[in-house]
N, C-alpha and C positions, 0 to 999 in steps of 0.2 A: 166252812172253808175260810182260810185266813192266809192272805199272801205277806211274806215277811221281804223285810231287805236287814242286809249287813254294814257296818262299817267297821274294819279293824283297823287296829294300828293306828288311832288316830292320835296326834300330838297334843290330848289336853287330859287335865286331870279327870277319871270319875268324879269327883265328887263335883267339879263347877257343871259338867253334863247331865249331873242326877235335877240338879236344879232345876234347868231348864223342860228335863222328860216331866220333872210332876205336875209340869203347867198345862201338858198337851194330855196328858193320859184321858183316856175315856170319851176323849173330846171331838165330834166329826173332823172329816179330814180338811176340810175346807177350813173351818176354825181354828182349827190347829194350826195349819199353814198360815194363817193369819195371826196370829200370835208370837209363832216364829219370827215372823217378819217385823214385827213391832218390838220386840226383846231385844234388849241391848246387850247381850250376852254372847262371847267369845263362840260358846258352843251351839248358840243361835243358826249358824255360817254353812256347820255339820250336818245340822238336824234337818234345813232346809232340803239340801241336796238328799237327803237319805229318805226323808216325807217324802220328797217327790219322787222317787223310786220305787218307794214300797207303796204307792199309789196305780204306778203304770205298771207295774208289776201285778196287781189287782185286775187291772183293764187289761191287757195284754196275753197275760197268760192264762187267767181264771176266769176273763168276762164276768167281771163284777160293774156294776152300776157303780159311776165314780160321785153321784150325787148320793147315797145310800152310806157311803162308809165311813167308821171312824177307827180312831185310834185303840184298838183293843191293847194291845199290848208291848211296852218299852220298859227298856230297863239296858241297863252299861254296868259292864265286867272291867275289871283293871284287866289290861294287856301288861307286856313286858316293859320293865322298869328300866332307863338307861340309866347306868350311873356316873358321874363325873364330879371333878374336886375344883375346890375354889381355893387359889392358894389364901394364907392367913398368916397370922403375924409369927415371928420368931420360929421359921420353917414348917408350918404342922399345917394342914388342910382340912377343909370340911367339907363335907359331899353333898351335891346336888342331887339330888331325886327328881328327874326326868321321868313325869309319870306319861302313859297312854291306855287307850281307852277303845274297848269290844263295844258298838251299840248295835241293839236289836229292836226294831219299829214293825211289828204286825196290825195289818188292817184286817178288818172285817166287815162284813153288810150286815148292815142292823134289817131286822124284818119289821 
């Protein structure tokens, strides 16, 4: 059994998010959480509120041991892309890519 939590729509790029997920992967949840915390990283911020989530989410609804569990499985999907122009010289513009970001954090009880 493995309780998951979601974030969509979040205003950062995948790829500065994948960064931070490959530090926590595999890792108890208590560690992780603590890792999170000491990471100087934008997506840091995200990960914290959504760890702790998919933690109580564990305890709460599936009565999982919150000393037992780790990080089974995270991984971030590009969301919807905004786009907007940055004006430039001699009339012509160039576009911003407003990226966002799907994460997914499931825990699990190790036996």
């Amino acid at each position: 059994m493995e309780a998951k939590a979601y974030l969509k729509y979040a205003r950062i790029s995948p790829r500065k998010v994948k960064i931070v997920l490959d530090l926590i992967r595999g890792k108890d949840a208590g560690t992780a959480m603590a890792i999170l915390k000491n990471t100087p990283k934008s997506a840091s911020e995200y990960l914290i509120k959504l760890l702790g989530s998919a933690i109580a989410n564990a305890e709460n609804n599936f009565n999982m041991d919150v000393s037992k569990l780790y990080v089974s499985e995270c991984f971030v999907c590009p969301g919807p892309t905004l786009k907007r122009i940055m004006p430039r010289a001699k009339g012509s513009a160039d576009r911003i890519l407003k990226r966002t970001s799907h994460v997914t954090i499931a825990v699990k009880e190790r036996d």
